[in-house]
C-alpha positions in Angstrom: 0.0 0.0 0.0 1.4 3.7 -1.0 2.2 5.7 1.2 -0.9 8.3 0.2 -2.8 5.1 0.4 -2.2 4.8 3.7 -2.8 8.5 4.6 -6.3 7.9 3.0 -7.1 5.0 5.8 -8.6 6.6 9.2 -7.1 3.4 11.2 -8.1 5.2 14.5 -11.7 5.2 13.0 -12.0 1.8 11.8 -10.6 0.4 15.6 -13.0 2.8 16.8 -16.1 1.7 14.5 -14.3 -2.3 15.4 -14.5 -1.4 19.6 -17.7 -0.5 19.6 -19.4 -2.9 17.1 -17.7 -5.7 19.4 -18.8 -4.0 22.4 -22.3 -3.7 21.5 -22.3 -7.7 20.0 -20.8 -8.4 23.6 -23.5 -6.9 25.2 -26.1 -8.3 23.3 -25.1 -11.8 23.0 -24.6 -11.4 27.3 -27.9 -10.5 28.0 -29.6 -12.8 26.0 -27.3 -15.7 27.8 -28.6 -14.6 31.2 -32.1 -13.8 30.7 -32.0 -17.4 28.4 -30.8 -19.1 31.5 -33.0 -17.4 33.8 -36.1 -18.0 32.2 -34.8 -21.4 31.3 -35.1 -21.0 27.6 -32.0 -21.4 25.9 -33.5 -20.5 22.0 -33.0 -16.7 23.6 -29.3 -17.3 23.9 -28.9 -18.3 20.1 -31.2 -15.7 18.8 -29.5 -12.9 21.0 -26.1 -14.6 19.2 -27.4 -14.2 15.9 -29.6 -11.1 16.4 -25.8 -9.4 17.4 -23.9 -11.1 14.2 -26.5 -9.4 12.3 -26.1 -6.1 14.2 -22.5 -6.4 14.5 -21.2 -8.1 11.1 -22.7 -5.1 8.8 -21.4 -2.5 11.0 -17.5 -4.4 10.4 -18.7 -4.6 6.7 -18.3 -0.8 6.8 -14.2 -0.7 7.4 -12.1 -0.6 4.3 -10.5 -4.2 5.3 -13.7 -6.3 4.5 -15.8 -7.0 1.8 -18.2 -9.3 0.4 -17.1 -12.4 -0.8 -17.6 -12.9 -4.2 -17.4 -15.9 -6.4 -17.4 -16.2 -10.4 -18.9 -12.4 -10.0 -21.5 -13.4 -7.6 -21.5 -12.4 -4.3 -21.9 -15.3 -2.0 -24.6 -14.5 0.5 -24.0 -15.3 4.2 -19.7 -14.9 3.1 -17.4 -11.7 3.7 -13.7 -11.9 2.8 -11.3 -10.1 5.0 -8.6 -8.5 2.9 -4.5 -8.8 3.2 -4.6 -5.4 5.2 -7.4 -7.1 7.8 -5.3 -9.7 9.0 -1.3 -8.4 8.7 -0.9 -8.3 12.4 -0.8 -11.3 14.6 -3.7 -9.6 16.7 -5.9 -8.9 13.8 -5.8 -12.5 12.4 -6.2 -14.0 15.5 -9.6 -11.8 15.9 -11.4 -13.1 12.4 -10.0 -16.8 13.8 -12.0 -16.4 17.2 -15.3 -14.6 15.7 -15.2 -17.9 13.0 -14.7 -20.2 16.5 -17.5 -18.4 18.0 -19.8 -18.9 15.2 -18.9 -22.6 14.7 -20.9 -24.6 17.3 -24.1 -22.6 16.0 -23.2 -23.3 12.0 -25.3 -26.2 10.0 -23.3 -28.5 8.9 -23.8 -29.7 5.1 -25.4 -32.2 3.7 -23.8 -35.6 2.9 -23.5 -36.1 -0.3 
């Protein structure tokens, strides 16, 4: 990335935008765990999960280091694809790796063919 490139990039904004969009998921994912286990209803915990991916994920969409993944020039619903500059650092890679953990347990898995 050039230089002028770089001085186009507001990386204070984007960890900004990235804090508070994980924040926000944090909170919303914690409060539907304890009012699922209060209540004794554990649906509440996966729809406060997926109710703060679909909060949190288009809000991340919004940085300059994630994009929608596209395939044969269709873009692949449900798919975003996290660009070279999204996961240079150690830190950064090892955040997309945990939010893909996170999500795992609550994925389908495919059909056998």
């Amino acid at each position: 990335m050039s230089k002028e490139e770089k001085d186009k990039v507001d990386i204070k904004g984007i960890a900004t935008v990235f804090n508070n969009v994980m924040f926000g998921m944090a909170l919303i994912y914690d409060y539907g765990y304890f009012i699922s286990h209060k209540l004794k209803k554990p649906t509440i915990e996966n729809i406060s999960f997926f109710g703060a991916i679909l909060i949190g994920i288009p809000k991340a969409v919004e940085n300059n280091f994630v994009v929608p993944m596209e395939m044969s020039g269709k873009t692949m619903k449900g798919y975003i694809f996290v660009t070279e500059e999204g996961h240079k650092s150690n830190k950064d890679l090892s955040y997309w790796i945990q939010l893909c953990l996170d999500f795992n347990p609550f994925a389908k898995s495919s059909k056998k063919k």
